[in-house]
Structures are given as structure tokens and as C-alpha cells.
C-alpha positions in Angstrom: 87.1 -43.0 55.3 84.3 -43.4 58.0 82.9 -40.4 60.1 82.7 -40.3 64.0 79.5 -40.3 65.5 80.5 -39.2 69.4 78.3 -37.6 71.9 79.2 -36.4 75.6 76.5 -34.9 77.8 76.5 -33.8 81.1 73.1 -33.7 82.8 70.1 -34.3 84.9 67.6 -37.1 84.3 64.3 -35.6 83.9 62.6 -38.7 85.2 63.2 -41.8 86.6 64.6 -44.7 84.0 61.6 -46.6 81.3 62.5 -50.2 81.4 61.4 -52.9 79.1 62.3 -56.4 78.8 62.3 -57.2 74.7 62.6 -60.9 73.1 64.9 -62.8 74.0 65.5 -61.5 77.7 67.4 -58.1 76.1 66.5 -54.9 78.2 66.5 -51.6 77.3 66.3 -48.1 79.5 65.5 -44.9 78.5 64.7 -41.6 79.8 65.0 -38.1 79.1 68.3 -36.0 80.1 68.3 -32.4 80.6 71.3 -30.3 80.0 71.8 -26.3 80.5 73.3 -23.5 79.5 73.6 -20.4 80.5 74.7 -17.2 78.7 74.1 -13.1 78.8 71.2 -11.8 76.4 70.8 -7.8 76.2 72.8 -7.5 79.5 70.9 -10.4 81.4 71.7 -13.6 82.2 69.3 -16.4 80.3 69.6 -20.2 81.1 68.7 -22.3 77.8 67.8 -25.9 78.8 68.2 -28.8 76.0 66.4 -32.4 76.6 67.7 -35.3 74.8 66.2 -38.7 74.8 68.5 -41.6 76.2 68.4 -45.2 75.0 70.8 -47.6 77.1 70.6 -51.6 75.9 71.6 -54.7 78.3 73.6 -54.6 81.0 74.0 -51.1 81.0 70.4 -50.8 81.0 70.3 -53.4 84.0 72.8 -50.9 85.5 70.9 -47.7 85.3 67.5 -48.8 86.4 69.5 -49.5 89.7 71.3 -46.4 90.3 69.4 -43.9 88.1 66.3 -41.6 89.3 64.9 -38.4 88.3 67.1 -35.9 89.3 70.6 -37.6 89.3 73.6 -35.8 87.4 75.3 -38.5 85.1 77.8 -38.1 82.6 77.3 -40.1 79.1 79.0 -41.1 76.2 77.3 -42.2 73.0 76.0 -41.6 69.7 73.6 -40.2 68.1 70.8 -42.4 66.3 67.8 -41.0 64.3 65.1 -43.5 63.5 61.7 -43.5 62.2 58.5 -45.0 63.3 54.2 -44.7 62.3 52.3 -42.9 64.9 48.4 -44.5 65.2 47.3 -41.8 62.5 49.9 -43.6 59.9 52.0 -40.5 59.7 56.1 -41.5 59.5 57.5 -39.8 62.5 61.0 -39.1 63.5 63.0 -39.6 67.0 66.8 -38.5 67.6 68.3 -40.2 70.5 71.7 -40.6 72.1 72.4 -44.3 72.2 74.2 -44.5 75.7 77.7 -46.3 75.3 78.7 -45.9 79.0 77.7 -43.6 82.0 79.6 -42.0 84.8 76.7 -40.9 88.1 78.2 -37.7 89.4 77.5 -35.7 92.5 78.4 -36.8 96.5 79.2 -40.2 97.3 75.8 -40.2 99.1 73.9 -40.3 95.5 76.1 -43.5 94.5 73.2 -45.8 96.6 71.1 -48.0 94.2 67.6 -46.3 94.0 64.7 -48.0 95.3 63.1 -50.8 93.7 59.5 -51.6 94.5 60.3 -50.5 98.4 63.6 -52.2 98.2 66.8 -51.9 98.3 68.2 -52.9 94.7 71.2 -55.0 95.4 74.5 -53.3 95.1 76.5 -54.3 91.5 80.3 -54.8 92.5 82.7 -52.6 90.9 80.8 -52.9 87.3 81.5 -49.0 86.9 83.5 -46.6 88.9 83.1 -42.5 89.5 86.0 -40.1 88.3 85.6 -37.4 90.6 86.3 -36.2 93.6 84.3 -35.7 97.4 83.7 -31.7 95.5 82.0 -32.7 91.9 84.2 -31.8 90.4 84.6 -33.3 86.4 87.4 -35.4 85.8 88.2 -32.5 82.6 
């Protein structure tokens, strides 16, 4: 039997979408995703905030540098990958990142523009993903 390797986040990017153009014309986006949590410590509220590093390949990727900027509230679905790689000092380091299967940009209709590109406009992508909420916010769960 195999496992299940599903992740669902709800948060707000903590900067502005990385994006690279690798061999063969593949691009890949990443960026850092804040999520929160609050709960009540010795009679006081306390807010815990988690930051998760995002990976999104191709057209996805394509996608989110033209919609995504610091700041936005997306929901994602993924996985988790750990890899490992040699910092400049030779020492095997590890990274754990939420490879991003799909995304859903939440928030007021408003925040649906595409973000600026280079003082322009990005052009609009037709249809390619569509929001599940309502006018409030409000999840779709």
C-alpha cells in the first residue's frame, strides 16, 4: 500500500513570487507563505505564525508570477518534498517545501487583477483557474 502525501495551506505570501527560467524553457516560482494561528496561553491570546517555502513548476508557475504579490491570501494544495543540497562551506543541508499542485487567490474580487510586471499590466489568462468563494471571503469549507 502507498502513503498519501497531501498538504492544504491557507495563507499570505511573505514576498512577491522568485522566478526562474531552467533548461529547456521549464519555469519554476517560489516564495515563502505565512500561515497563523492563534490560541489562549495563561489567559492571553498568542498568535503563532508558521512560514513554509513554496515551489510551483510550469504553467502554474507562469500563473502565479501573474497574479501573486507579497501580501495576497491564496489557498494551496500540494505535497510536501524534503531535499538536500551543499551550501559553499560543503556542509549537506536540508530544505522542506510544499510542492504547489494547484492554487486558489482568495480575498475581494478587486485582488483577482494580474500584478504588475515591469510597469505593466500582465495580460489577463482566460479562465485557466477560477475562485471558490464568495463577494465576503468566505472558504468554500
Amino acid at each position: 500500500m502507498s502513503g498519501i502525501n497531501k498538504v492544504i495551506l491557507v495563507g499570505h505570501l511573505g514576498k512577491d513570487p522568485e522566478v526562474r527560467h531552467l533548461e529547456g524553457g521549464v519555469t519554476v516560482a517560489s516564495f515563502p507563505l505565512a500561515t497563523s494561528e492563534t490560541f489562549n496561553k495563561d489567559g492571553k491570546r498568542v498568535e503563532q505564525t508558521e512560514w513554509h517555502n513554496i515551489v510551483l513548476w510550469r504553467g502554474l508557475a507562469e500563473v502565479a508570477s501573474k497574479y501573486l504579490q507579497k501580501g495576497k491570501l491564496v489557498y494551496i494544495e500540494g505535497k510536501l518534498r524534503t531535499r538536500s543540497f551543499e551550501d559553499k562551506e560543503k556542509v549537506k543541508k536540508y530544505v522542506t517545501e510544499i510542492v504547489a499542485e494547484n492554487f486558489t487567490m482568495l480575498g475581494r474580487k478587486s485582488d483577482f487583477e494580474p500584478a504588475q510586471v515591469n510597469g505593466n499590466t500582465a495580460n489577463k489568462i482566460e479562465d485557466d483557474f477560477s475562485t471558490s468563494i464568495d463577494e465576503t471571503g468566505d472558504l468554500p469549507f
